[in-house]
N, C-alpha and C positions, 0 to 999 in steps of 0.2 A: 399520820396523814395518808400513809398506805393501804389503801382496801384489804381486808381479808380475803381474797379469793385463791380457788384451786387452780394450777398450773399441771400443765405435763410437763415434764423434765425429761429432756433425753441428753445423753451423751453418748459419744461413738469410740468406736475402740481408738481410732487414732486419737483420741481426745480433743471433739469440737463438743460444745455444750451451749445449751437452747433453752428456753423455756416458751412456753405457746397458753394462752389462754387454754382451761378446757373444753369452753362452748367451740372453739374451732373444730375439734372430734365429733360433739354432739349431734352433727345436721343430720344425719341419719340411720333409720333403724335398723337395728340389726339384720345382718342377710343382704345388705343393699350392694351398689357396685363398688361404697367407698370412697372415700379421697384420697388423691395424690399425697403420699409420704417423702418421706425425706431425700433427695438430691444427693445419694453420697458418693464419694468417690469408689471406685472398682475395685480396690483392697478395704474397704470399710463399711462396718456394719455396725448396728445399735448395740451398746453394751449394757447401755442401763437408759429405763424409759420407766418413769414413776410420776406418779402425782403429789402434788404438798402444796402448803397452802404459801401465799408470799409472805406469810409470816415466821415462817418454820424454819430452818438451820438447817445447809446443807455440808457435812462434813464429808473431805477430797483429802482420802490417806494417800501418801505417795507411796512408790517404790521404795524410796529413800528411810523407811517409818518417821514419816512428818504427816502430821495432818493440819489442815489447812480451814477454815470456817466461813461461808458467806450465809449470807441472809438470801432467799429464794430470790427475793427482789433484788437484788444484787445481780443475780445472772441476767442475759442479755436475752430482748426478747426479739424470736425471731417469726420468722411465718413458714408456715408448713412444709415447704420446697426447703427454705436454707437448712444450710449445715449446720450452722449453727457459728460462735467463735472460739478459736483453738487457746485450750484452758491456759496457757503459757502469755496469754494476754492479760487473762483475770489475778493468776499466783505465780509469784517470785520461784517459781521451779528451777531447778540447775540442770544442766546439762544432763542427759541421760536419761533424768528422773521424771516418770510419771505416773497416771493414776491408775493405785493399784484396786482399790476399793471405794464406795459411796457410801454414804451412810444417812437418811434427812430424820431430822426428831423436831418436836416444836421442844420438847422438855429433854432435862438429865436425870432421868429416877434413881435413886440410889440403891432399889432393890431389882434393875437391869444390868446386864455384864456384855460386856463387847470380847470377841472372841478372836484373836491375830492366829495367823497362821506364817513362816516364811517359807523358803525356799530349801534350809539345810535339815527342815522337819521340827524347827522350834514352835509352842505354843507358848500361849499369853492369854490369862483373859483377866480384866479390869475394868472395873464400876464404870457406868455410864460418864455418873457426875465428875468422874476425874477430868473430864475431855468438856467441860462448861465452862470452857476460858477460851481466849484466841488472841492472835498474833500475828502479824501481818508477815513476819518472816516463817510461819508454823510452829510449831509445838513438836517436841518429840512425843511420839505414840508410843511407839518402841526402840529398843534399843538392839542393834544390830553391827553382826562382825561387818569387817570389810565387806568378805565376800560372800554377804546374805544379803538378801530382797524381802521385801514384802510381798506375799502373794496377793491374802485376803481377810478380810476383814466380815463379821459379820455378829447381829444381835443374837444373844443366846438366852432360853429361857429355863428356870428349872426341870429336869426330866428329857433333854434335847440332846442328841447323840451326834459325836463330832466325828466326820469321814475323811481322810486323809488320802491320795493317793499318790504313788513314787512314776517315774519315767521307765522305771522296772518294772513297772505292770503290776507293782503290788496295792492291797490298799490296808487301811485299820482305821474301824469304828470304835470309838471309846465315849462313855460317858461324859457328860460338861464338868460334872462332880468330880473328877479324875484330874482337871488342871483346879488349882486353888487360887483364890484372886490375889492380883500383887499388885502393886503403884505402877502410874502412869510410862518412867521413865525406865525400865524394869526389861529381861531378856528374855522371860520366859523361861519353860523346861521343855523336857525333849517329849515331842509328839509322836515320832516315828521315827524307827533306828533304820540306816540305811549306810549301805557300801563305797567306796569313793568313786564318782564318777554320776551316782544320782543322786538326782533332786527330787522334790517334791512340785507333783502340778498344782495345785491348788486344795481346796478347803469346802466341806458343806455341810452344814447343820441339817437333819432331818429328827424327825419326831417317829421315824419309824416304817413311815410310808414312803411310796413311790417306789423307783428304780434308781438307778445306778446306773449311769449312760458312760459308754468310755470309749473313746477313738485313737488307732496306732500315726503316726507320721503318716505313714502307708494306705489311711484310709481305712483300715480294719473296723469294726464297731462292733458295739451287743450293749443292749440292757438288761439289766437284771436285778429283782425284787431285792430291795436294800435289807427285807430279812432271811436273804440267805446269807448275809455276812455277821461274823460271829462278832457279838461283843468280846472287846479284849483287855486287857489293863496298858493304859496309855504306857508308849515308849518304846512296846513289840514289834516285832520285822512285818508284822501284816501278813494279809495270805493274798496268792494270789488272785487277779481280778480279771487276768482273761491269758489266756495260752501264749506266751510270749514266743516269736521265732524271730530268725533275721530279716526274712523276708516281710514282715508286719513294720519293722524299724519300731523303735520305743514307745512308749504311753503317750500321747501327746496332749491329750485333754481331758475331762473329766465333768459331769453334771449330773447332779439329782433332778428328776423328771416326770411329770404325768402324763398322760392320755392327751391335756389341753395343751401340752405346748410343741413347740416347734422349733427347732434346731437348725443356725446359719451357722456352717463350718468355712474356716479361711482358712487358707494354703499361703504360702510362703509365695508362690508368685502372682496371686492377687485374684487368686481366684474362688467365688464365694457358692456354693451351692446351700438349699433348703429343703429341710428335710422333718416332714412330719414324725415324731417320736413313738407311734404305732405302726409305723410301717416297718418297725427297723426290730423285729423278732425276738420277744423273751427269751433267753435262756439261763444254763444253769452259770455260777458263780466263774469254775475255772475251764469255760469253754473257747473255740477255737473265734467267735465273733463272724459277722457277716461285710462284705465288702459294702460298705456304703458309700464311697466316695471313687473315680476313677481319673486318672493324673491326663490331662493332655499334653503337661511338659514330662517326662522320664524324670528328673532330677526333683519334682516337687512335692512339697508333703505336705503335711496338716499342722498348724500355728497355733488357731485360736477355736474358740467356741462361744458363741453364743446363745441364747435362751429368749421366746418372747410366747407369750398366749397365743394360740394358733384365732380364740377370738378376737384379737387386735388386728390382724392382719388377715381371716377370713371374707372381709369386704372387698377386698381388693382381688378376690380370687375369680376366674371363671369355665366355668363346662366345659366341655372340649365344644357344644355349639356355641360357645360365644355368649350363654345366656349366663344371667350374675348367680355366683352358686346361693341362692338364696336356702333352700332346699338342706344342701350342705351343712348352713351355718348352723337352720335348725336343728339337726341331728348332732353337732358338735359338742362335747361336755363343756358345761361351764363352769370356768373357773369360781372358788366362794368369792375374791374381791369383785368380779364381773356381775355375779348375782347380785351382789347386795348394791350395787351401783346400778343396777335394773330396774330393782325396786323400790 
């Protein structure tokens, strides 16, 4: 009795979660002045904003490696200003624990693999269809020490090269064909070897292309062409991935990146700036990075990162006269999911 139709899904890093028709985006063509976006709070920004249909299955791995299952139509629908409602209303989450990853499928293929990454540099990766069941208390995804987390989580396909990188400023690329598939309830093998004292920031699947975005606490940043990083056999120290000194403070984030998108960096004291991903200078693999970011509190550094189409949010941009960068949006690359929804 539920329509089949498309949704935008957003959720924000604190974890509020919305879904909105997607004719509410559609009133205008592109280049236009845009509509008003999301109402968020001053330490929070959009961590994942996707479309699916209300028929499709949205999986909410925790921290904890639990994943969690609703139906599209199950989330709450809001209007374009709300926040949205904070996920600890929709799932039985425990104290501490939240979302570390999203994942929406309408199907469970059995020749798809889902690719885990934690925090002490363990991998995991396991058939889709293992995860075609649900439970109101969650499912274990993975299986995890005490003192491990979940980073990330994401879809892998034959021939797709898995990036890794440490708080040590190091990183390693390795083949998907390098971790071998295991059952659901399962801990994985070592991804990246590392020293006591670091972790691991997170996890990205590339096919080869793009950059290699990476910012210090301190603001530091550089991209760079994901094939200057040597393939390696899963489990090595990695090389490094940008000049580490004290004055930079540790790795603090990490994103594969094009030309189209757009980088919102958060600070520890609530502070978000945005930043076009061409403006921020190619270089080589183990250089010294560019200040991208400047603290107004002394004590503050850099937390999180987020990632969005510089075309999603190109509407809402304007001139320095005030006139709607129409002009801009034209010259802007478009993304292939943007093209093919154009035409």
């Amino acid at each position: 009795l539920i329509a089949d139709e498309d949704m935008v899904v957003t959720i924000t890093h604190t974890g509020y979660v919305k879904r909105i028709p997607v004719a509410a985006y559609r009133a205008q063509k592109r280049g236009g002045k845009g509509v008003s976006g999301v109402n968020l709070k001053e330490d929070d920004v959009i961590d994942e904003m996707f479309i699916a249909s209300t028929h499709e299955y949205v999986l909410f791995f925790s921290s904890k490696g639990k994943v969690y299952r609703l139906k599209v139509h199950e989330l709450p629908v809001g209007t374009r200003q709300a926040r949205g409602t904070a996920i600890v209303n929709l799932l039985p989450f425990e104290e501490g624990e939240k979302i570390a990853s999203v994942i929406s499928c309408r199907e469970f293929p059995a020749d798809e693999y889902l690719m885990f990454a934690t925090k002490s540099g363990m991998v995991k990766k396991t058939v889709m269809s293992a995860y075609d069941r649900s439970r109101r208390d969650g499912l274990i995804a993975i299986n995890l020490r005490d003192d491990d987390a979940l980073l990330n989580v994401r879809r892998v396909r034959e021939g797709d090269k898995i990036i890794l990188a440490t708080t040590a400023g190091k990183a390693i690329m390795f083949s998907e064909e390098q971790v071998r598939a295991t059952g659901r309830d399962t801990s994985g093998v070592r991804g990246i070897g590392m020293k006591d004292g670091v972790s691991v920031l997170g996890m990205e699947v590339t096919n080869g292309n793009g950059d290699l975005f990476v910012i210090t606490e301190r603001g530091y940043g550089k991209r760079t062409p994901v094939a200057d990083y040597p393939e390696q056999n899963r489990g090595g120290q990695g090389v490094y991935t940008i000049q580490m000194t004290e004055r930079k403070g540790n790795l603090a984030a990490m994103k594969t990146v094009g030309p189209q998108h757009e980088l919102f960096i958060v600070t520890e004291g609530a502070t978000v700036i945005r930043v076009k991903t061409d403006e921020i200078s190619q270089t080589g693999r183990a250089t010294q990075g560019v200040i991208v970011m400047r603290f107004k509190e002394e004590r503050d550094q850099v937390i999180s990162l987020a990632l969005t189409d510089r075309e999603e949010t190109a509407g809402t941009q304007e001139t320095e006269e005030g006139d709607p960068a129409g002009e801009r949006a034209e010259e802007a690359p478009i993304s292939e999911e943007n093209q093919s929804e154009e035409e």
